[in-house]
C-alpha positions as CSV (number, residue, x, y, z in Angstrom):
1,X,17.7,9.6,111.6
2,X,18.1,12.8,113.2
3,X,16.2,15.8,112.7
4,X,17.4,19.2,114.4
5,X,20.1,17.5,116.0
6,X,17.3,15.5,118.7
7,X,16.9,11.8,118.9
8,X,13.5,11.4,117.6
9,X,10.5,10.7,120.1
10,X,12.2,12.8,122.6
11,X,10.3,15.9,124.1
12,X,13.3,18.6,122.9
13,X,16.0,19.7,125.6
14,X,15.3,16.8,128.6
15,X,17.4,14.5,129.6
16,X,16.5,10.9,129.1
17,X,15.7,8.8,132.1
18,X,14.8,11.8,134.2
19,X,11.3,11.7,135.9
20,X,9.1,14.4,133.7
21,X,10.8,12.5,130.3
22,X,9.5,9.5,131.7
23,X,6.6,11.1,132.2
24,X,6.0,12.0,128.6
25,X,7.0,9.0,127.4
26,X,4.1,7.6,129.1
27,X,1.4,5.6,128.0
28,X,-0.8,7.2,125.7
29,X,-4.2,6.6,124.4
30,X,-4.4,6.5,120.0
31,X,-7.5,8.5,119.1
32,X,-9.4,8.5,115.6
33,X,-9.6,10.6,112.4
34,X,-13.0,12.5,112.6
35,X,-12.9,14.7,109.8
36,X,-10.8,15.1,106.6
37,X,-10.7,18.2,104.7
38,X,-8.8,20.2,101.8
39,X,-8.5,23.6,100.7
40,X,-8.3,23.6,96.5
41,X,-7.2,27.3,97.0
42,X,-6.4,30.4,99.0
43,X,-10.1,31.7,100.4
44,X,-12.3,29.0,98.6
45,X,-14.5,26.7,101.3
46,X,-13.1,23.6,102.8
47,X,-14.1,20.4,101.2
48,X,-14.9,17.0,103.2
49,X,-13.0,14.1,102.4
50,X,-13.4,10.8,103.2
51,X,-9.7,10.0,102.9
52,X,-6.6,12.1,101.7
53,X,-3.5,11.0,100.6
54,X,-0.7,12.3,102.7
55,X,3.0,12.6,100.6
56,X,6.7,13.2,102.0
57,X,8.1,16.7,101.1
58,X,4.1,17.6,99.6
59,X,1.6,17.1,102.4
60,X,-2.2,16.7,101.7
61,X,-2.4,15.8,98.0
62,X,-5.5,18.3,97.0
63,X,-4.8,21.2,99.9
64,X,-3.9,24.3,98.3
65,X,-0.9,24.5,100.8
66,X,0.3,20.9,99.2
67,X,4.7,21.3,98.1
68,X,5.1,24.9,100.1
69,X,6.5,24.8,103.8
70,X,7.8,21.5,105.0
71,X,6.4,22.8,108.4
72,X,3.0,23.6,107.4
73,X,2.1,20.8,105.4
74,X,-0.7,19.1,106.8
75,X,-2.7,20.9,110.6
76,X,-5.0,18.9,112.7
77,X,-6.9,19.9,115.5
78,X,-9.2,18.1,118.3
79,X,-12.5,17.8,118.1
80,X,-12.6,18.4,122.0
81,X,-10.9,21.9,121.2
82,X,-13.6,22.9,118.5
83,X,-16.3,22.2,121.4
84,X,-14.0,24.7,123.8
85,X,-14.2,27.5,120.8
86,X,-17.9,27.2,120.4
87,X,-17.9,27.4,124.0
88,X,-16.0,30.7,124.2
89,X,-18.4,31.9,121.7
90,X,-21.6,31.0,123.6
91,X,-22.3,28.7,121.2
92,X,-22.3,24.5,119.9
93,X,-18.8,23.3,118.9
94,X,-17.4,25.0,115.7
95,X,-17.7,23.5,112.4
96,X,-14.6,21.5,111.2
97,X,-14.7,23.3,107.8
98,X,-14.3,27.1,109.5
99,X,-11.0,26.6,111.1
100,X,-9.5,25.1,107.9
101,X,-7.3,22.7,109.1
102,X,-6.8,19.7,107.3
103,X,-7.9,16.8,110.1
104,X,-9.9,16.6,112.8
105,X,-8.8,13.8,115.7
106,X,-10.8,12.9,119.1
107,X,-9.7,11.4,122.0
108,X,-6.0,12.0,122.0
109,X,-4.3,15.2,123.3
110,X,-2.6,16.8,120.3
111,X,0.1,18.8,122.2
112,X,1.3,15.5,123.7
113,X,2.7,15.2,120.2
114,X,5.0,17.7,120.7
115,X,8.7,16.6,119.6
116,X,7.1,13.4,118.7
117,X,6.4,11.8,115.2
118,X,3.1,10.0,115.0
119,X,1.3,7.6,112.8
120,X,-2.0,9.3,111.4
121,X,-3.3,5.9,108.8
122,X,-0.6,4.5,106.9
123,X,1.5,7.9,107.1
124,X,4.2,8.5,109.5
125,X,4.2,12.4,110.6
126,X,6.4,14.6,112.8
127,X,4.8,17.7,115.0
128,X,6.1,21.2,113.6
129,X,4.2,23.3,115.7
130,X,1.3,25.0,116.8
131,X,-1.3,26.1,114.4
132,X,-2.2,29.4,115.6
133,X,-5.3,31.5,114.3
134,X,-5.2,34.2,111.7
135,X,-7.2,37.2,111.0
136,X,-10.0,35.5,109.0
137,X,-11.0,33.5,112.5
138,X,-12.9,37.1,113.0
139,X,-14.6,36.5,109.7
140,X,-15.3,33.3,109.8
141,X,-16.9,32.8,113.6
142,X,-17.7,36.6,114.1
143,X,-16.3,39.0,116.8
144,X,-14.3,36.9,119.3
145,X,-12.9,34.6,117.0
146,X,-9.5,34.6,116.7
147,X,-9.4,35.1,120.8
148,X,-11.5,31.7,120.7
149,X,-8.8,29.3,118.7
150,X,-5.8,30.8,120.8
151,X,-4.2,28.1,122.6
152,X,-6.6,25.8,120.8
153,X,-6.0,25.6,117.0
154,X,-4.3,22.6,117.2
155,X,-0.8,21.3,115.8
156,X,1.2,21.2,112.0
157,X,3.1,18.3,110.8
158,X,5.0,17.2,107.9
159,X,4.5,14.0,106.7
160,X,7.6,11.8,107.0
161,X,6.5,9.0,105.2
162,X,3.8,8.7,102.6
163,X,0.7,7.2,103.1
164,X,-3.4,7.3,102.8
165,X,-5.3,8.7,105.9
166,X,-9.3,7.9,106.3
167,X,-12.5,8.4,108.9
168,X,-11.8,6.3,111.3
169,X,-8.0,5.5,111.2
170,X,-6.1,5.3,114.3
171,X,-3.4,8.4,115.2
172,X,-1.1,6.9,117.4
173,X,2.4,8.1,118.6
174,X,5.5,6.4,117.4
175,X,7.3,5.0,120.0
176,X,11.6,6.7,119.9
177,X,12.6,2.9,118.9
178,X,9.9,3.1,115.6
179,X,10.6,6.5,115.0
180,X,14.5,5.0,114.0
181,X,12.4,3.4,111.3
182,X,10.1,5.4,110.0
């Protein structure tokens, strides 16, 4: 299947077989789900989860974004980039539950997912985009706080094919022959 007129697992505009595609479709490492979290609505505090069911053309089943934008429907970030905000801060990593993303990963290099669809648990998913701060980073980590999470508030996905994601479970790209299937 086709999305946005790109073969699938293909980084968007290179041409396959040159040295920086093979580059990118190099080996790379799975990490693991750290964190789970929903938002039940708008400004109401996050809420840890030890699984969440992920649904095609919904997202995360109890996140107040859940059925809105097909690009927004479920954001992760790294656990290594919430130890560089608290850093910029002057302070210990940031708590999972401030930035308000839905999943927190370790050990794999989010952007790497970029043009890519991945396997997060049982749930196939496809990268969107960057998921850039808003205003209420200033709120929420004090003065500095949006300048913090710029270039590190990880990615947005939408879930391709529906599935269960828990602690623990592997993310792991899917390979361009795999992403025919998903």
């Amino acid at each position: 299947m086709l999305i946005s007129g790109r073969t699938p697992g293909r980084a968007p505009g290179l041409t396959p077989g040159t040295p920086l595609q093979r580059l990118l479709d190099g080996t790379m490492r799975p990490g693991a789900v750290g964190w789970i979290g929903m938002r039940p609505s708008r400004h109401a505090p996050m809420q840890s989860a030890f699984e969440a069911v992920l649904r095609e053309a919904d997202g995360v089943g109890s996140d107040h974004y859940r059925g809105r934008s097909g690009t927004r429907q479920v954001s992760l970030i790294g656990r290594e980039n919430l130890a560089a905000i608290g850093a910029f801060l002057g302070r210990d990593p940031a708590p999972p539950e401030l930035l308000r993303r839905n999943v927190v990963v370790q050990g794999i290099n989010l952007l790497a997912l970029k043009g890519r669809r991945f396997r997060l648990g049982s749930a196939v998913l496809e990268y969107t985009g960057d998921c850039h701060p808003c205003s209420r980073m200033e709120t929420l980590l004090g003065p500095g706080g949006y300048n913090a999470v710029r270039g590190h508030g990880g990615i947005l996905a939408r879930v391709l094919k529906t599935g269960t994601v828990r602690i623990g479970d592997a993310i792991v790209r899917v390979e361009p022959e795999e992403a025919e299937l998903a």
